[in-house]
C-alpha positions in Angstrom: 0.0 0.0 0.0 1.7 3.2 -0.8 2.4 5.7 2.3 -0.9 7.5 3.5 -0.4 11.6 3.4 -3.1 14.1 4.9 -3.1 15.5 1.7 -0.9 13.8 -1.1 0.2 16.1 -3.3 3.3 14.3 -5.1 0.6 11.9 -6.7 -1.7 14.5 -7.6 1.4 16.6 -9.5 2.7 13.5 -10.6 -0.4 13.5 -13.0 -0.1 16.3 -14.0 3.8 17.4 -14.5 4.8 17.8 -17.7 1.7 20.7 -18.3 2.8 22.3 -14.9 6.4 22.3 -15.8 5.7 23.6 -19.1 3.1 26.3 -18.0 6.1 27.3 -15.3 9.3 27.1 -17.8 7.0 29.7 -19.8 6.9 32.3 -17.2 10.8 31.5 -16.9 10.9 32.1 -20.5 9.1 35.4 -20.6 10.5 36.6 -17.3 6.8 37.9 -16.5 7.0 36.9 -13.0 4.8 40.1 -11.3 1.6 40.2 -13.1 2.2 38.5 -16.3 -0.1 37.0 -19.1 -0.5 34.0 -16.7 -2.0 36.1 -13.8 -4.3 37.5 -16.4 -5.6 34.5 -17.9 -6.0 32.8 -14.6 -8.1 35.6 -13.5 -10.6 35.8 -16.5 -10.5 31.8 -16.0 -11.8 32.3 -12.1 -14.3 34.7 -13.4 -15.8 32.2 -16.0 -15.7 29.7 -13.6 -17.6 31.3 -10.7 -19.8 33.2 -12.7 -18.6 36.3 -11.3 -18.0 39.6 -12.6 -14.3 40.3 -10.9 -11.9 37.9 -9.6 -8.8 40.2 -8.0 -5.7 37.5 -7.6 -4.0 38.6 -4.4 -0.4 37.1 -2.6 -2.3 34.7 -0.1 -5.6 34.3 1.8 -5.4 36.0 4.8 -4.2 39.1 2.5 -8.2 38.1 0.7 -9.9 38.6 4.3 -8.1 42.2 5.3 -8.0 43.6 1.4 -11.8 42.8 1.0 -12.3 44.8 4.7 -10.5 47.6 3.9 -12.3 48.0 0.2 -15.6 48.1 2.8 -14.4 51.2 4.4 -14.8 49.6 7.7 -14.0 51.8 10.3 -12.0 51.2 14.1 -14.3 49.8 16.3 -17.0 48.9 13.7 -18.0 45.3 15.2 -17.5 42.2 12.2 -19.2 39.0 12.9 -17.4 35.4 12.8 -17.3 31.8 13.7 -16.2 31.2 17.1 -14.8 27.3 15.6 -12.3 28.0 12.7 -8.7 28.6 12.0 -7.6 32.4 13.5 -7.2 34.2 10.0 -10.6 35.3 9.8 -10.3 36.9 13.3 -6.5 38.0 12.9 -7.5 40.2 10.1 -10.4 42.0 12.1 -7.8 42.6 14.8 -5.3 44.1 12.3 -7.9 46.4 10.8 -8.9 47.5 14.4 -12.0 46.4 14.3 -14.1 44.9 16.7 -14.5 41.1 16.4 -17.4 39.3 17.7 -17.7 35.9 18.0 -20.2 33.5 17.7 -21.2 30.0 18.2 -21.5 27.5 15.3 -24.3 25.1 14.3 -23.5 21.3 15.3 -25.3 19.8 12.5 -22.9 21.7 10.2 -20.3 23.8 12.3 -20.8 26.6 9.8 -22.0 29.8 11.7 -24.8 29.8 13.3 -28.0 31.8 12.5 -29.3 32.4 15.5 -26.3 33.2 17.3 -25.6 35.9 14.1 -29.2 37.8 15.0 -28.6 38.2 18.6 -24.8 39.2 17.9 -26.3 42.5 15.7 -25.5 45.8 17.7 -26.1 49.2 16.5 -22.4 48.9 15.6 -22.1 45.9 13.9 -21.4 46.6 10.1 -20.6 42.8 8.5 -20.6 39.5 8.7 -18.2 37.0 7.9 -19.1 33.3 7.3 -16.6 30.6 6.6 -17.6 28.2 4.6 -16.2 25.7 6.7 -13.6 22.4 5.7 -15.4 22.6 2.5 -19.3 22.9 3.3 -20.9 25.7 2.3 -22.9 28.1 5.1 -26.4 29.3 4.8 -26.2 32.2 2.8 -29.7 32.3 1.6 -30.3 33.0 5.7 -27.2 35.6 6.2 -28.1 37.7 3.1 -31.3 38.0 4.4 -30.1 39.3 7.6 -27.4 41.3 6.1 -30.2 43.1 3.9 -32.4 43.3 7.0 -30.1 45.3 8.8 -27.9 47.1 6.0 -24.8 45.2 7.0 -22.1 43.9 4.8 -21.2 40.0 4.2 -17.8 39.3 3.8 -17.4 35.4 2.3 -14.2 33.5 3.8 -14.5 30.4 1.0 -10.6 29.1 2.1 -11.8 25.7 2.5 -14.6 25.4 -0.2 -14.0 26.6 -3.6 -15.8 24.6 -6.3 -18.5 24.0 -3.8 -22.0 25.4 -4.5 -24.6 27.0 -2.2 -28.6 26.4 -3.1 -31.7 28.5 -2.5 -35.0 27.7 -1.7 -35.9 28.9 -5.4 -33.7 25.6 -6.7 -31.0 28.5 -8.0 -27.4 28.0 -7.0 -24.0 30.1 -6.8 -20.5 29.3 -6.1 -19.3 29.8 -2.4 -17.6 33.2 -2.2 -19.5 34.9 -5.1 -23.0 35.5 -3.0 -21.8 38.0 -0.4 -20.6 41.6 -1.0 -17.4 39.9 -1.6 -15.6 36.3 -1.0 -12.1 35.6 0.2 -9.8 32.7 -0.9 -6.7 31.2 -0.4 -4.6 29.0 -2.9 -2.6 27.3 -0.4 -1.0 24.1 -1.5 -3.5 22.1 0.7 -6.6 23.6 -0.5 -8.8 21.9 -2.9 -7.7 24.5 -5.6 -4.1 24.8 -4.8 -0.7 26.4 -5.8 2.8 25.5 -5.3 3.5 28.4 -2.6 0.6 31.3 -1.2 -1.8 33.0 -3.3 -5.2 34.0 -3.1 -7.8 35.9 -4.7 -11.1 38.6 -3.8 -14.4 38.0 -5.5 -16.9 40.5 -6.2 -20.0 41.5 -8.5 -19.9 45.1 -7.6 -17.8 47.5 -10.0 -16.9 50.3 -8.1 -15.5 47.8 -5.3 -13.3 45.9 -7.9 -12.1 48.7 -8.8 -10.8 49.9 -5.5 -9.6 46.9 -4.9 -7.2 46.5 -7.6 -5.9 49.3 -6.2 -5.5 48.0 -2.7 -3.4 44.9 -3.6 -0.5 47.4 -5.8 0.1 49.6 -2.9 -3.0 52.1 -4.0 -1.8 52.8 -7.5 -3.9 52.1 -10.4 -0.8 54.9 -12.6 2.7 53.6 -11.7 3.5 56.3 -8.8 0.2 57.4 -8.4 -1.4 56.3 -5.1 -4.9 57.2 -5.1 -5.8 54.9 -2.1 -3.9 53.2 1.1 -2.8 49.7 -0.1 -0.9 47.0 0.4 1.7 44.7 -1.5 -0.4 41.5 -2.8 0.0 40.5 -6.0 -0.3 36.9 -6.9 3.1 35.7 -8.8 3.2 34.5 -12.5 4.6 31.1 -11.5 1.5 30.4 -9.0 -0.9 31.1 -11.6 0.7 29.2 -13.8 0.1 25.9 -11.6 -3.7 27.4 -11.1 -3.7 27.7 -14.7 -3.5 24.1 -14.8 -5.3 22.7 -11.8 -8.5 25.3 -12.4 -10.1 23.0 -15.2 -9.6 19.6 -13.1 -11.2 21.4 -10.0 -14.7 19.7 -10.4 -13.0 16.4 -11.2 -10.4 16.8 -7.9 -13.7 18.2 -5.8 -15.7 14.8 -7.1 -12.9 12.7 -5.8 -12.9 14.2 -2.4 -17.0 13.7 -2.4 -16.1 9.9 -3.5 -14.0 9.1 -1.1 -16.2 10.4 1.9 -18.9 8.6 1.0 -16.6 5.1 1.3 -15.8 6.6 4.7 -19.5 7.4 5.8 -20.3 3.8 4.7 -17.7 2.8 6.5 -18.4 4.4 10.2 -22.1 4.7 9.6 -24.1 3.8 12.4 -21.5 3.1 14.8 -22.6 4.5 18.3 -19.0 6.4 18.5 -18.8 7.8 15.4 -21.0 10.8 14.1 -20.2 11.1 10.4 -20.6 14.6 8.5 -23.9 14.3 6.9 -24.2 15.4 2.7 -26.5 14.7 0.2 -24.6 12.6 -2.5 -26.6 13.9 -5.3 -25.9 17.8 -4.3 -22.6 19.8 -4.5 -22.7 21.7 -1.6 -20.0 20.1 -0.1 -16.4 19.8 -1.5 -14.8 17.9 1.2 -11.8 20.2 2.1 -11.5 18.1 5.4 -13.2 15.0 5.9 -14.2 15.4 9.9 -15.6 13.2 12.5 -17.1 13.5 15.7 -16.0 11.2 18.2 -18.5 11.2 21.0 -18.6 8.6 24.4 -14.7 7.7 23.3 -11.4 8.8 24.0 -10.6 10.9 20.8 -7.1 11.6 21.8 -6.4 8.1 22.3 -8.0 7.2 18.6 -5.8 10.1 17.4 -2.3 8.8 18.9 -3.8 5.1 17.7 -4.0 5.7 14.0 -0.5 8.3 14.2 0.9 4.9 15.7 -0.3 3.3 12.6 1.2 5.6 10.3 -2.0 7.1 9.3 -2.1 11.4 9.7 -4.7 13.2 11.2 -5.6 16.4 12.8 -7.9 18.5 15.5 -8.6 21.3 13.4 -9.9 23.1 15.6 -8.2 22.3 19.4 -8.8 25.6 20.8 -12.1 27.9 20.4 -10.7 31.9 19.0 -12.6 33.0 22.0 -10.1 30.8 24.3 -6.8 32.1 22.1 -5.1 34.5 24.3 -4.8 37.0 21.3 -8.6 37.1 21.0 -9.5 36.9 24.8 -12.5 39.0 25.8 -14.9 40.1 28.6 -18.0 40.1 26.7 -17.5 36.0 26.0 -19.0 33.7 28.6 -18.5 30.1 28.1 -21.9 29.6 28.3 -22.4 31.1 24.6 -20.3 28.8 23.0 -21.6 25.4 24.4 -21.1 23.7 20.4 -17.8 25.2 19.8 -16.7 23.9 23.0 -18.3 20.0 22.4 -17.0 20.3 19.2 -13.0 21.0 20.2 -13.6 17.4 22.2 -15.0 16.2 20.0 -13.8 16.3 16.5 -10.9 14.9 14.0 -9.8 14.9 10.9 -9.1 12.1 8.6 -6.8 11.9 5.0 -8.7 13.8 2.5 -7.5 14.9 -0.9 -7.9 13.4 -4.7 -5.7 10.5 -4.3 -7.2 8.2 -1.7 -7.0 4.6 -2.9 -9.9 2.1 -2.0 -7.1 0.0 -0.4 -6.2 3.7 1.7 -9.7 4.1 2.7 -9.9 0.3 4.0 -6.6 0.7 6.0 -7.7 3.9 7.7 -11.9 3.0 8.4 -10.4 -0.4 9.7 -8.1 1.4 12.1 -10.5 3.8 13.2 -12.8 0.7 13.8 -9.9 -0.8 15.6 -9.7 1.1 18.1 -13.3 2.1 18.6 -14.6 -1.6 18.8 
C-alpha cells in the first residue's frame, strides 16, 4: 500500500507534471513573474468559472480577508461578525484592521455559523458578517443575506476551504461559495482543494466600483505607476502560481468529485457506529467539497483514537483544538462560556481524517479499519 499523506500532493502533481512544468518554464521564459499574461488569464478563467464579474488574484488568503475589509471602508471599532470554531485568520484580520470582532457559536449539525447566534450578535455597531464556509461545506447564505439586507450590513465570504462548492436556494437556483456576499475571500494554499505550489489568493466581487478599488489596494493604491490614489498594500499573486492554477483550475470539479467519492466510502464505512457521528451530505448535491473529511468522536477517547491511527502511520488532525474565543490573542470580557456550548463540544470532540484526490480504496480500508480498531 503506498504511504498515506493528509493531503498527497506528489501523486496528484505527478499526474499532471509535464503541463505544470511547461506552464512554469513559460513564465521563466518570458520573465513575466509580477503580473504576467498567466496572472491574467487565470483571473478571467476564475471569473468564468464562478460566474462572477471580478476575480482580483492577491499574494495569499489571509491578504483576501483584510484587502476585501478595507475595500468596505470599515472603520476602528465597527464590530465584524465570525465563527467562534475555525482557523484564526478570519479573526487575525479584524484585529489588524482595528476592528471589533465578535464571536459566535457554530451550528453542530454543520459547524458553519450559526443563525441564530448571528441575529442576537447584531448591535447598532455591527457593520458585516463574515461566514466561513467551513472544511469545505458551504454556510447558509440564503439566511445571512437575508439578515445582512435586513439590517444594512455587509457580508464578507471567507471560502478558504470550499471553492468549487456550491450554495442552493429555496428557489432551486445556486451560486458558487464566495460569489453571494458583497465579496468572497480565498486562499490558494497548497492544501486547499484549488491549490498552488506556494501562497496566493484571490477577492471576488459583482460590484464594479468595489473591484475597482480593490485593484488598487493589492498594488500599494496605485492604479498609474506612482500614483497612489488609495492606502494599499503589496499583494500580487506571482506568474509562477498562476501558472500551476492555470492548470489545476479545469480539473477542479473532477479533484472536488474525488474528495466527495472518497467520503462517501468513509461514511459507509463508520455509519451507524454509536462512537462515530459522520458529517452528513447529500450525494446527489454539491454543496459540499470535502476540504477536510471530519468526525465527531462522541462517548470515546478521541485523543487516544488520534495517537492510535498516528501509531499506525496514518495522519490526522484536531482542526480546531482551541475555540478563537479561548486564544489569548482574542480573549475577551464580553464571552462567557456559556455562549459557545457547540464550539466547546465540538474541540472534544472532532478529528480529521486523510482527505484529498488521491485516496486509494485499499487507503480508505486501512484507515476505516483502524479507526474501527480502536473504537470496537
Amino acid at each position: 500500500m503506498k504511504k498515506i499523506q493528509m493531503v498527497d500532493l506528489k501523486s496528484q502533481y505527478d499526474k499532471i507534471a509535464a503541463v505544470v512544468n511547461a506552464s512554469i518554464q513559460e513564465v521563466l521564459d518570458t520573465n513575466t513573474y509580477i503580473n504576467g499574461p498567466q496572472v491574467h488569464q487565470f483571473q478571467k478563467s476564475l471569473e468564468e468559472y464562478l460566474d462572477v464579474k471580478h476575480v482580483i488574484p492577491c499574494a495569499n488568503g489571509t491578504d483576501a480577508l483584510q484587502i476585501a475589509m478595507m475595500g468596505l471602508d470599515l472603520k476602528p471599532g465597527d464590530e465584524v461578525i465570525t465563527a467562534d470554531f475555525t482557523f484564526a485568520a478570519t479573526v487575525e484580520v479584524i484585529a489588524l484592521l482595528q476592528l471589533t470582532p465578535v464571536l459566535v457559536d457554530v451550528d453542530m449539525h454543520n459547524m458553519n455559523i450559526s443563525i441564530e447566534g448571528i441575529k442576537k450578535a447584531i448591535t447598532p455597531k455591527t457593520r458585516a458578517i463574515v461566514p466561513v464556509h467551513l472544511f469545505g461545506r458551504t454556510a447558509n447564505m440564503e439566511a445571512i443575506m437575508a439578515i445582512a439586507a435586513a439590517h444594512n450590513l455587509y457580508v464578507i465570504e471567507d471560502n478558504a476551504q470550499a471553492i468549487g462548492g456550491n450554495c442552493k436556494f429555496s428557489n432551486g437556483t445556486k451560486k458558487k461559495a464566495g460569489t453571494i456576499g458583497h465579496v468572497g475571500a480565498t486562499s490558494f494554499f497548497p492544501s486547499k482543494n484549488l491549490g498552488c505550489y506556494g501562497d496566493g489568493g484571490a477577492i471576488f466581487t459583482n460590484d464594479d466600483a468595489l473591484a475597482h478599488k480593490l485593484r488598487g489596494i493589492v498594488n500599494h493604491g496605485m492604479y498609474e505607476r506612482y500614483h497612489h490614489d488609495v492606502v494599499g498594500v503589496n499583494s500580487r499573486l506571482d506568474s509562477i502560481q498562476a501558472a500551476v492554477l492555470n492548470v489545476k483550475l479545469p480539473l477542479l470539479d473532477q479533484y472536488n468529485n474525488a474528495r466527495r467519492s472518497a467520503a462517501v466510502k468513509y461514511n459507509a464505512a463508520f455509519l451507524g457506529h454509536s462512537n462515530i457521528i459522520v458529517p452528513f451530505f447529500d450525494e446527489n448535491e454539491d454543496d459540499y467539497v470535502f476540504h477536510q473529511y471530519t468526525l465527531r468522536i462522541i462517548d470515546a477517547d478521541r485523543n487516544g483514537l488520534m495517537q492510535h491511527l498516528l501509531d499506525k502511520g496514518i495522519p490526522c488532525a484536531i482542526y480546531y483544538p482551541i475555540p478563537l474565543h479561548s486564544q489569548k490573542a482574542y480573549a475577551d470580557a464580553r464571552y462567557k462560556e456559556e455562549d459557545f456550548p457547540v464550539t466547546n463540544q465540538l474541540v472534544k470532540e472532532v478529528i480529521s481524517l486523510p482527505m484529498h484526490t488521491e485516496l486509494d480504496d485499499e487507503q480508505i480500508k486501512f484507515i476505516t479499519e483502524s479507526v474501527l480498531e480502536f473504537l470496537k
